[in-house]
C-alpha positions in Angstrom: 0.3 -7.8 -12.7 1.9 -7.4 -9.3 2.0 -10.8 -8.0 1.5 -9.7 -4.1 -1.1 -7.0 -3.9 -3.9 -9.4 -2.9 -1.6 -9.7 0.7 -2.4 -5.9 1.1 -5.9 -7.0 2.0 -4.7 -9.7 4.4 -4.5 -12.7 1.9 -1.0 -14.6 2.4 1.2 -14.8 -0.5 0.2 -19.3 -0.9 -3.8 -17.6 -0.9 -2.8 -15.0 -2.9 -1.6 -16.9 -6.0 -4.4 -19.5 -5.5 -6.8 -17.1 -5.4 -5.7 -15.8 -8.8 -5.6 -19.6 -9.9 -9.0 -19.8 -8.8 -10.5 -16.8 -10.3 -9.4 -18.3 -13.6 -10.1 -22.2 -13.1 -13.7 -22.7 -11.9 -14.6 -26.0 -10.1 -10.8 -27.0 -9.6 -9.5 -30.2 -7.8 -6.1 -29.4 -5.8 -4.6 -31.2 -8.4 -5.2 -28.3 -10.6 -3.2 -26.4 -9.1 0.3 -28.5 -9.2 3.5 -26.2 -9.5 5.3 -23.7 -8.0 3.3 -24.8 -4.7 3.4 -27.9 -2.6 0.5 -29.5 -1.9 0.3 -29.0 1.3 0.5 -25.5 0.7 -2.4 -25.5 -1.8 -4.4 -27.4 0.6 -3.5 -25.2 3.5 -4.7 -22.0 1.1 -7.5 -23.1 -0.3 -9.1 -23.8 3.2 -8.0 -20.3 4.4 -9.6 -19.0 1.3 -13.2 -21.0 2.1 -12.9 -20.2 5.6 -12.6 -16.0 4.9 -14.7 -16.0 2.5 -13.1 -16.1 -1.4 -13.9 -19.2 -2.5 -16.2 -22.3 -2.1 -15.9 -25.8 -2.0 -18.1 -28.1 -2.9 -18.3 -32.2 -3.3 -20.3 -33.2 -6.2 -19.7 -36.8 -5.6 -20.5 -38.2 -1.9 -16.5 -40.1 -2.8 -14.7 -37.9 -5.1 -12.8 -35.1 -4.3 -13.5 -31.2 -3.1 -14.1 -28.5 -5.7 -13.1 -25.5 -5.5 -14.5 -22.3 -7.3 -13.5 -18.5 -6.5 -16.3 -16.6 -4.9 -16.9 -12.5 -7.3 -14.1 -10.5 -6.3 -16.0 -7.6 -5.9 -18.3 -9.4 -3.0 -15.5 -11.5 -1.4 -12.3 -8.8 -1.4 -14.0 -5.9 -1.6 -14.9 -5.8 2.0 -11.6 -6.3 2.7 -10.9 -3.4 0.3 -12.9 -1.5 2.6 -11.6 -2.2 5.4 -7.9 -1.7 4.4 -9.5 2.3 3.0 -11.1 2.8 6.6 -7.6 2.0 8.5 -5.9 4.3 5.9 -8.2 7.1 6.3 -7.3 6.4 10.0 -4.0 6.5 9.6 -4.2 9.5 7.3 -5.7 11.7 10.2 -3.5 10.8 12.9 -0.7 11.6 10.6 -2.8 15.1 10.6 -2.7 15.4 14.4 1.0 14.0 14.6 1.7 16.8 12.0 -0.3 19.6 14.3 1.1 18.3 17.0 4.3 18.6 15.9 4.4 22.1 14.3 2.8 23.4 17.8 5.5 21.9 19.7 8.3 23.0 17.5 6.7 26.8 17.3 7.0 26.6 21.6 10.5 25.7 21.4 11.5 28.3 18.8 9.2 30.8 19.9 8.2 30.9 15.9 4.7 29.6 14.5 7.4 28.4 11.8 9.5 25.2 11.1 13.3 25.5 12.1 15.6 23.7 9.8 19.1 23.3 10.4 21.8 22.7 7.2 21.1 21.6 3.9 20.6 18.7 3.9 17.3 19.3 6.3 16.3 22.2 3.9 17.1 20.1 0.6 15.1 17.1 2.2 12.0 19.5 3.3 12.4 21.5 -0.3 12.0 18.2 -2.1 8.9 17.3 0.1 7.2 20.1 -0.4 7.8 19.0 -4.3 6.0 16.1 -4.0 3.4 17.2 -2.2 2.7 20.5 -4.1 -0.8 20.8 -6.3 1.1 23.3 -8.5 4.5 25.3 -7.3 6.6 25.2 -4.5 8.0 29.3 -4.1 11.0 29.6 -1.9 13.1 32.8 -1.1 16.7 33.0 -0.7 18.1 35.9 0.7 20.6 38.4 -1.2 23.5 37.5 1.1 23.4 33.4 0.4 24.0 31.2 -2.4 21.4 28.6 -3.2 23.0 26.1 -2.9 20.9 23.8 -1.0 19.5 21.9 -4.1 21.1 22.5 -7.3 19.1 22.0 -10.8 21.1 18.5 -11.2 19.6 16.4 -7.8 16.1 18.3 -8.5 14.4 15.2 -9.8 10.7 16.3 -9.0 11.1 19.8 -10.7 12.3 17.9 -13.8 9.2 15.3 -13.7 6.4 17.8 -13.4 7.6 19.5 -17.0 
């Protein structure tokens, strides 16, 4: 299990691997949680983590020590699972506009409602996008008069992975 994820919803790495501590060790003392950490950095996460939301803390005993217990994943990071899919989705369409804008501004300067690419390396780079990308095949032509030898069967890594 990838030992940072929980920092791609905002968590820092110290409330990240207490969290996970947490998750497994209900009603934990600090103490609990002696290791790779320094106390002071336990301490420092776990009130972070009470503060946002994760977890809870609780005294059972007016002199003894704080308890701490992880709040339901589901309810305490999924809303910050939402918000992290909202910003992408963002982010996905101005990459959509960027894109638009882009392919308009490049068929002006051509005077071509295409994409211009100079050299093979731009066409090898844009081939193997389109690779990626591509629900089922990627069809180029190559006229009579050239080689292709833009991308050669060897550095064709995607064409090899979707057999």
């Amino acid at each position: 299990m990838d030992a940072s994820l929980l920092t791609l919803l905002g968590l820092g790495p110290d409330e990240d691997a207490v969290y996970r501590l947490l998750v497994d060790r209900p009603d934990s003392e600090p103490a609990a949680f002696a290791g790779p950490l320094s106390d002071h950095a336990v301490a420092s996460a776990l009130d972070a983590l009470v503060e946002r939301g994760p977890a809870s803390a609780d005294r059972p005993d007016v002199d003894g020590p704080f308890r701490y217990r992880a709040a339901s994943p589901v309810l305490a990071l999924g809303p910050l699972l939402e918000a992290r899919r909202s910003a992408l989705h963002r982010v996905e369409s101005l990459v959509g506009d960027l894109s638009e804008r882009h392919r308009s501004a490049q068929a002006h300067a051509s005077g071509a409602p295409v994409e211009v690419l100079s050299g093979p390396a731009a066409i090898r780079r844009r081939l193997l996008t389109m690779q990626r990308q591509a629900r089922s095949e990627v069809c180029t032509l190559v006229p009579a008069r050239h080689a292709p030898a833009v991308l050669t069967f060897a550095d064709n890594h995607e064409e090899a992975d979707s057999d």
